[in-house]
C-alpha positions as a Python dict, from the first residue, in 0.01 Angstrom:
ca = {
    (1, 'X'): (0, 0, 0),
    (2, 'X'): (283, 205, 81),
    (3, 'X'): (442, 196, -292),
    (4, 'X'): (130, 263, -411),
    (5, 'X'): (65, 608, -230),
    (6, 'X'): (415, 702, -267),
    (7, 'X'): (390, 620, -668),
    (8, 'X'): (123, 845, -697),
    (9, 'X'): (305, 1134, -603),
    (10, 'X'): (237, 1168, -236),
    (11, 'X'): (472, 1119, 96),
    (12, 'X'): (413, 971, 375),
    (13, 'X'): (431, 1112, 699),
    (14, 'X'): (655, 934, 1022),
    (15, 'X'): (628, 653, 784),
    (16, 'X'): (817, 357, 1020),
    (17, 'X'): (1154, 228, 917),
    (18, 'X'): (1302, -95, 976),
    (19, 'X'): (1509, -142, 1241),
    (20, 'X'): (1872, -307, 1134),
    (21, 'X'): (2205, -408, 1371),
    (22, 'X'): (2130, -296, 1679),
    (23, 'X'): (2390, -66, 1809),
    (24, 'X'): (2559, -210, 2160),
    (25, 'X'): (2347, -214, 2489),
    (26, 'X'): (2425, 84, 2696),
    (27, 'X'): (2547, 145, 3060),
    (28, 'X'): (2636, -220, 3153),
    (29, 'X'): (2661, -170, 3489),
    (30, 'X'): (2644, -358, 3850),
    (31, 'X'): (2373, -278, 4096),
    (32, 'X'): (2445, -290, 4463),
    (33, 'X'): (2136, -529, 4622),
    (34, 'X'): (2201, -580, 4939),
    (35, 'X'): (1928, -877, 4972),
    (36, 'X'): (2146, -1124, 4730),
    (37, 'X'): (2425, -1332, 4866),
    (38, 'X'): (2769, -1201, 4841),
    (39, 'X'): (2865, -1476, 4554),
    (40, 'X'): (2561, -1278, 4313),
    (41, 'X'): (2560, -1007, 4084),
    (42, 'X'): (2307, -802, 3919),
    (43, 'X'): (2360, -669, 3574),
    (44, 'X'): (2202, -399, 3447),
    (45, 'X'): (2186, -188, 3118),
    (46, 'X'): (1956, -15, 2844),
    (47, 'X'): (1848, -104, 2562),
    (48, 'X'): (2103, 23, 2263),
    (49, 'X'): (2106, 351, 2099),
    (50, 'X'): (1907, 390, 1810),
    (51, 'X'): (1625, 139, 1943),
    (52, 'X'): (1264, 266, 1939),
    (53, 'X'): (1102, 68, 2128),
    (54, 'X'): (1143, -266, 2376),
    (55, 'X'): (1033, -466, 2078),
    (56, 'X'): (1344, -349, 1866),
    (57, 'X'): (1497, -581, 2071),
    (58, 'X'): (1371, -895, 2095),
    (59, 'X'): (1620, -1155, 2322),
    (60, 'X'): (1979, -1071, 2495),
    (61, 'X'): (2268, -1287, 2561),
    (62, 'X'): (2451, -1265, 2845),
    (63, 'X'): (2824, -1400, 2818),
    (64, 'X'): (3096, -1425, 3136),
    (65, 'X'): (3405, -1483, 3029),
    (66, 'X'): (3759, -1482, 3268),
    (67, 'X'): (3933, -1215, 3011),
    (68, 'X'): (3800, -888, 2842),
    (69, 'X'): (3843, -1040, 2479),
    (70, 'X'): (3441, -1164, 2391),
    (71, 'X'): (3532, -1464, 2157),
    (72, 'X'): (3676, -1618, 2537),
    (73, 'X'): (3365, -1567, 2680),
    (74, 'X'): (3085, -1866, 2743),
    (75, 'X'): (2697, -1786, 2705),
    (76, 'X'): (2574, -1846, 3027),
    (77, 'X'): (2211, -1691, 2998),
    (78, 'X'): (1914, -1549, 2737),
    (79, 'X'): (1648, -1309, 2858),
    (80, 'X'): (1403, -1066, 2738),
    (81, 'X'): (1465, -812, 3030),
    (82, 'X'): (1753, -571, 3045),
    (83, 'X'): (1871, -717, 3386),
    (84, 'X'): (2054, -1045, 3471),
    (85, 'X'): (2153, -1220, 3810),
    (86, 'X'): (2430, -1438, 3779),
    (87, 'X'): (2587, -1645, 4067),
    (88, 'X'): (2950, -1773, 4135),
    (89, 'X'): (2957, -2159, 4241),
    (90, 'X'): (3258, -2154, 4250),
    (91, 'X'): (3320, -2136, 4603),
    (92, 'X'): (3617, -1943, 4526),
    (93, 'X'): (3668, -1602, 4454),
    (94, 'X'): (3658, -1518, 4095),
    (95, 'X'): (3750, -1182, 3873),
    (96, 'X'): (3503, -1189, 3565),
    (97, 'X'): (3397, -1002, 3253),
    (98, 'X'): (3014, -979, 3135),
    (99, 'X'): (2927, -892, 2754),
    (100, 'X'): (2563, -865, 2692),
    (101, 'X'): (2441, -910, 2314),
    (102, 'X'): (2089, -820, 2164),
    (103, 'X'): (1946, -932, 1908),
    (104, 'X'): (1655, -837, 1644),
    (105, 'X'): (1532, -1019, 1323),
    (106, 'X'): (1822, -908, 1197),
    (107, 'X'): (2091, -1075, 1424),
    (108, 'X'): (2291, -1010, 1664),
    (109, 'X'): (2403, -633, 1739),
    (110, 'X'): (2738, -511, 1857),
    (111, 'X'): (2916, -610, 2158),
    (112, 'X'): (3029, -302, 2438),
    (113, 'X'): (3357, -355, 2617),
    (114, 'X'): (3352, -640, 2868),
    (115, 'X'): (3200, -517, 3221),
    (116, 'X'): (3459, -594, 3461),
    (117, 'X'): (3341, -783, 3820),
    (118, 'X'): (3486, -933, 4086),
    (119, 'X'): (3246, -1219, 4266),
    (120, 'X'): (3295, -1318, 4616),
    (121, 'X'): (3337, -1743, 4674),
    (122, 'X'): (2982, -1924, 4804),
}
């Protein structure tokens, strides 16, 4: 319908565009929650820049890997929210970097720099 009206010499107004790669996820962050055990995290970040709405996005990967370079890292979770809880069993303490990846019909978008964390033993 669209090619039609614009054919016949008319535009069309706020006309919706296609969303492609998604840009990285912003402001990876911890959050300080005093209720979880001292061997859990909480990550937390936005959805990336350029997004329009939560449904430009539609699943992210969280990865923890033991050096900043992403290819090392392991997939540990998928979710549809833009915050993650992940625990060490370690029962050791451990010095970790998070990368979280979201996707779109499109694929995968961009990966940020590795978030940094350091995870208390069980």
């Amino acid at each position: 319908l669209q090619a039609i009206i614009v054919s016949s010499g008319f535009e069309i107004g706020n006309a919706p565009s296609a969303q492609g790669l998604l840009n990285p996820v912003e402001a990876l962050r911890t959050l300080n929650v005093t209720s979880l055990d001292k061997n859990k995290v909480k990550l937390k970040w936005k959805r990336p820049l350029g997004t329009t709405t939560s449904k430009s996005v539609s699943i992210y990967e969280v990865y923890r890997g033991t050096t900043s370079v992403f290819a090392d890292a392991q997939l540990i979770s998928t979710t549809t929210r833009t915050d993650f809880v992940d625990t060490n069993a370690t029962g050791a303490p451990v010095n970790v970097f998070y990368f979280v990846v979201a996707f779109n019909s499109k694929g995968a978008g961009a990966v940020a720099p590795g978030l940094p964390v350091s995870l208390l033993g069980a």
